[in-house]
C-alpha beads as a LAMMPS data file, in Angstrom:
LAMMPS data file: protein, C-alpha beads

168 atoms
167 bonds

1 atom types
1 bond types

-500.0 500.0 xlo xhi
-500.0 500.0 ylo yhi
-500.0 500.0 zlo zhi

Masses

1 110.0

Atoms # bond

1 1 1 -202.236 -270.123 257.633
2 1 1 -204.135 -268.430 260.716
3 1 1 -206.765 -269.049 259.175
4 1 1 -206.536 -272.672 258.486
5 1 1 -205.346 -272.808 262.446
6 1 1 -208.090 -271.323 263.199
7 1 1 -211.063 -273.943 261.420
8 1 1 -208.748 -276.425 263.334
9 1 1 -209.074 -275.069 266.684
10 1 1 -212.905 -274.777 265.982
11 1 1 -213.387 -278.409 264.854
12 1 1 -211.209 -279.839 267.505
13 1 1 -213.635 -277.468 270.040
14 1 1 -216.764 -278.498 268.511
15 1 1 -215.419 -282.047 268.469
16 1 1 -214.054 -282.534 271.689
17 1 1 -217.042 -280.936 273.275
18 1 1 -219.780 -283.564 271.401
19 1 1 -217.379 -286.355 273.119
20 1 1 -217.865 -284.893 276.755
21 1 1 -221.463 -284.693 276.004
22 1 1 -221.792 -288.129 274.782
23 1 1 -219.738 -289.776 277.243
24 1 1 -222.891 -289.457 279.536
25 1 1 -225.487 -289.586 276.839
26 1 1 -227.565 -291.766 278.791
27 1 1 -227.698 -289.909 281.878
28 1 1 -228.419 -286.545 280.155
29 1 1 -231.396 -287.726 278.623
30 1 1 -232.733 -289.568 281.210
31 1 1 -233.156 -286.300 283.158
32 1 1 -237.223 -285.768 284.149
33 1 1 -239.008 -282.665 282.443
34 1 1 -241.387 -282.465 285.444
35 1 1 -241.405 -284.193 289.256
36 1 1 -244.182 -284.413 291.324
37 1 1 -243.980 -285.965 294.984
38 1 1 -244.054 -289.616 293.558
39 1 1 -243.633 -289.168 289.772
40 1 1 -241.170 -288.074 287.364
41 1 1 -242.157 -287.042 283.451
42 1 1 -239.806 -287.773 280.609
43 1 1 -239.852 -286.681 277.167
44 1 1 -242.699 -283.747 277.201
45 1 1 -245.331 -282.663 279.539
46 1 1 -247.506 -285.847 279.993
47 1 1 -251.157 -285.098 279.023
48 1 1 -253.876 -284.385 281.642
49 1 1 -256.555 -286.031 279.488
50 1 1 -254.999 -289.183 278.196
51 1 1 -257.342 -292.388 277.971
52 1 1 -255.676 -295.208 278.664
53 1 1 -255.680 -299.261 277.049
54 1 1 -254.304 -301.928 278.733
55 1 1 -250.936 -302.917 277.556
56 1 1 -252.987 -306.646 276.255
57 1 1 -255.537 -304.883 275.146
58 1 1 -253.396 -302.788 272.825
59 1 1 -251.661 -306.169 271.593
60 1 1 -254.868 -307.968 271.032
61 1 1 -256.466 -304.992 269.010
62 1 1 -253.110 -304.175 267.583
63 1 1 -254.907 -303.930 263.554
64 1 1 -257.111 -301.521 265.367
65 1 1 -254.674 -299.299 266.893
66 1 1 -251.042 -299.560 264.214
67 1 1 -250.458 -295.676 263.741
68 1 1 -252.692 -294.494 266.415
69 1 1 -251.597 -292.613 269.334
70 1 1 -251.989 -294.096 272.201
71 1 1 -251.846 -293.755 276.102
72 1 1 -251.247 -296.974 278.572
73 1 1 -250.023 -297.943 281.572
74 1 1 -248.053 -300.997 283.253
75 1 1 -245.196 -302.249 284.927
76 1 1 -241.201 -301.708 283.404
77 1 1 -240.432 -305.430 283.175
78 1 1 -236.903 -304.801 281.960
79 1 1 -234.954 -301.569 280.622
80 1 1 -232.005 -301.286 278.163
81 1 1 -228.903 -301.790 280.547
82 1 1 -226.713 -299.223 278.015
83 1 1 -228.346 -296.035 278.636
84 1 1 -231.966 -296.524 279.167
85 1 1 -232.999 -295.910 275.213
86 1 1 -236.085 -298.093 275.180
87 1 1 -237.771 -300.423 277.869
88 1 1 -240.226 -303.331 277.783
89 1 1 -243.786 -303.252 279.144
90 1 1 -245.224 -306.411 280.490
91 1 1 -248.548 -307.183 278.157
92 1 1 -249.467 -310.611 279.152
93 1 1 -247.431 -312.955 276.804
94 1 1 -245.974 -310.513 274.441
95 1 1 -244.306 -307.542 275.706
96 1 1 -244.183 -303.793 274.317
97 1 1 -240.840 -302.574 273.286
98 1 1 -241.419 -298.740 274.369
99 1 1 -238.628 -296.378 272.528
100 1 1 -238.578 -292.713 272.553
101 1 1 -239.853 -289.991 269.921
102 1 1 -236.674 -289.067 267.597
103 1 1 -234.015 -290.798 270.461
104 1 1 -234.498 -287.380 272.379
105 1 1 -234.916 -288.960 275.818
106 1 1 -234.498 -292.095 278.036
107 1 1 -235.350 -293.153 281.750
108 1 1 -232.921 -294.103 284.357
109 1 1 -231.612 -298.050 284.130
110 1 1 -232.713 -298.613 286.931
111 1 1 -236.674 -298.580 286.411
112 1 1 -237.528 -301.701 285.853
113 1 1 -240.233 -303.409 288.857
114 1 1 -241.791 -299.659 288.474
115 1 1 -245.270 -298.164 287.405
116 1 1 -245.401 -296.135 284.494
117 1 1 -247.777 -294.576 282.355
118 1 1 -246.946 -293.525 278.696
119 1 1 -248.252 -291.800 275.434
120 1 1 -246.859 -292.601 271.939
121 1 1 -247.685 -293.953 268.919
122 1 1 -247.977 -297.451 268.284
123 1 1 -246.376 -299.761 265.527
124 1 1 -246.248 -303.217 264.662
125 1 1 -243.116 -304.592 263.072
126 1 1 -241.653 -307.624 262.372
127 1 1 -239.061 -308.931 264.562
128 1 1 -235.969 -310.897 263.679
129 1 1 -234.352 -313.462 265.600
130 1 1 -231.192 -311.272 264.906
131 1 1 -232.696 -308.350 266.518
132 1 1 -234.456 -310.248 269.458
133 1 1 -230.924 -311.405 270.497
134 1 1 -229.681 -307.632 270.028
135 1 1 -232.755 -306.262 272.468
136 1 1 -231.426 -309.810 275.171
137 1 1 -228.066 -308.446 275.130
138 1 1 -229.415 -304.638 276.017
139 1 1 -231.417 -305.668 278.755
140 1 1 -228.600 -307.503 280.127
141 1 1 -230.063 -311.221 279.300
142 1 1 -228.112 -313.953 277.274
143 1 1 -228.705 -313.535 273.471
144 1 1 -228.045 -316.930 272.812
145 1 1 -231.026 -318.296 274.738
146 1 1 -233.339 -316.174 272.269
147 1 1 -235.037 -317.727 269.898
148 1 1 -238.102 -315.637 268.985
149 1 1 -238.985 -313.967 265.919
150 1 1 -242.152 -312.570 264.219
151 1 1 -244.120 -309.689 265.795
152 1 1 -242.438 -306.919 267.718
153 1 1 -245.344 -304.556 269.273
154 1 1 -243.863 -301.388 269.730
155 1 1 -245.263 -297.605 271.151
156 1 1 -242.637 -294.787 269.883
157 1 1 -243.224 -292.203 273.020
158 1 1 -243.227 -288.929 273.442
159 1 1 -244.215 -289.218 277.235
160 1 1 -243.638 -291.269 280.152
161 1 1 -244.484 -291.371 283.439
162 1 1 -242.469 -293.126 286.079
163 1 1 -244.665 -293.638 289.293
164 1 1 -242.973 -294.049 292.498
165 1 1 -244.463 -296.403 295.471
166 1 1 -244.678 -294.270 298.346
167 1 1 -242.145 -294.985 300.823
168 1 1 -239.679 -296.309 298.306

Bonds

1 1 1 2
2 1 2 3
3 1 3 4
4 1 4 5
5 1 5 6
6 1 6 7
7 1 7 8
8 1 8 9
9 1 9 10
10 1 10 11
11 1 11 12
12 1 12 13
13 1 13 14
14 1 14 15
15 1 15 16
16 1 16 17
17 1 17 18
18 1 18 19
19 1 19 20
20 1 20 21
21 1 21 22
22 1 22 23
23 1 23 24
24 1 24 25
25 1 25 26
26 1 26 27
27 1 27 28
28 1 28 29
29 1 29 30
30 1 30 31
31 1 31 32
32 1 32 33
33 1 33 34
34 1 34 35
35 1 35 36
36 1 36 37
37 1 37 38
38 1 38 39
39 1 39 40
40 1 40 41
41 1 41 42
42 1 42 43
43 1 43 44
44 1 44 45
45 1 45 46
46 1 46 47
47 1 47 48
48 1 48 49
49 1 49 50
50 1 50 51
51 1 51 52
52 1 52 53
53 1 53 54
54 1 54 55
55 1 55 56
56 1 56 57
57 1 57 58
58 1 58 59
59 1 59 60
60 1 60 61
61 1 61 62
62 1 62 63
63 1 63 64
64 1 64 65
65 1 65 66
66 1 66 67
67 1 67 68
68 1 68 69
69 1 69 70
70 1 70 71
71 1 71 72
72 1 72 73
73 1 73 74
74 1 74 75
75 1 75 76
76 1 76 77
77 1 77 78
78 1 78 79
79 1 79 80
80 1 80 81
81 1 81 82
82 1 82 83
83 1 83 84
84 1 84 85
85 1 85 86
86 1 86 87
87 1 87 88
88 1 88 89
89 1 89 90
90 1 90 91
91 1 91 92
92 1 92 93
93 1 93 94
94 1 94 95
95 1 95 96
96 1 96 97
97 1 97 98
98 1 98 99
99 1 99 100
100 1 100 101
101 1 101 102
102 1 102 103
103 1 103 104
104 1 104 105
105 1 105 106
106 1 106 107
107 1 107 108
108 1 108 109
109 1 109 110
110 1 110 111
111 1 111 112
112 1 112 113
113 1 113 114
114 1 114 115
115 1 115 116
116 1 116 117
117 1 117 118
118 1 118 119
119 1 119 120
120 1 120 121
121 1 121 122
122 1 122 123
123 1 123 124
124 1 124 125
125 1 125 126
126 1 126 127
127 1 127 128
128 1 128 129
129 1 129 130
130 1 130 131
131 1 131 132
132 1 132 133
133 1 133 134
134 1 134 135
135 1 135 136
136 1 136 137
137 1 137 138
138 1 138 139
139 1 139 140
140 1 140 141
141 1 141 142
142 1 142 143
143 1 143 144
144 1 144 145
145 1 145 146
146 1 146 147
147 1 147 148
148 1 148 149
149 1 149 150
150 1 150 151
151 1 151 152
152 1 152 153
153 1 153 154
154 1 154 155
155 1 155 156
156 1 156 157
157 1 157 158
158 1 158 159
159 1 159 160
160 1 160 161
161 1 161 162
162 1 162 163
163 1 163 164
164 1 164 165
165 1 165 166
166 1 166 167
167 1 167 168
């Protein structure tokens, strides 16, 4: 019977504990793994030598570049309002659905407006209606004003770089 007590104990520690750490999922990964004096890095170190497309030109090439890794940069046009799990990168009329590598990390909710440059890989999938209205809701929109399906253009990252405006 102590035992038996005893596995108890442990799985009501080792459950209780994943609950505290979850409750702030969100803001735990959306801690920076480097900061310079108007930067922050999320995910892993950002690459020195990265050579950057165009968020458009990525989309208009996108046979060209499905798999490949890639490095951009942009503006955050809107960022999951939940916990800051993916964001969406203006590209001229589509947009970029940036997520993270293996859910690891996310940025603050609060990003959107601000420069960033990024490295992942980058997919096309399709997109459902269903899931468009899904991604609204996230970012805070209405899902029932969605109405777009087909192509979602996506870059799974493993780095991102938020760029602050000096003086902000």
């Amino acid at each position: 019977m102590k035992y038996f007590a005893t596995i108890v104990l442990g799985i009501l520690f080792i459950t209780n504990s994943g609950v505290a750490q979850n409750t702030d999922e969100g803001e735990q990964l959306a801690k920076p793994v480097e900061k310079g004096e108007n930067y922050e890095v999320y995910g892993s170190e950002f690459p020195d030598d990265a050579q950057f497309f165009a968020p458009r030109y990525l989309v208009r090439n996108s046979n060209l570049f499905k798999g490949q890794t890639v490095a951009t940069k942009g503006t955050i046009k809107q960022v999951c309002q939940k916990k800051g799990c993916f964001f969406m990168l203006a590209a001229g009329e589509n947009d970029i659905r940036i997520t993270f590598k293996d859910y690891k990390f996310f940025i603050p909710t609060d990003a959107a407006g601000a420069e960033v440059q990024l490295t992942g890989t980058f997919k096309v999938k399709p997109l459902t209606e269903e899931q468009a209205k899904h991604y609204a809701e996230d970012v805070g929109e209405d899902p029932n004003e969605v109405r777009k399906s087909g192509k979602e253009y996506n870059i799974v990252a493993t780095s991102v770089m938020i760029i602050e405006e000096k003086g902000s």
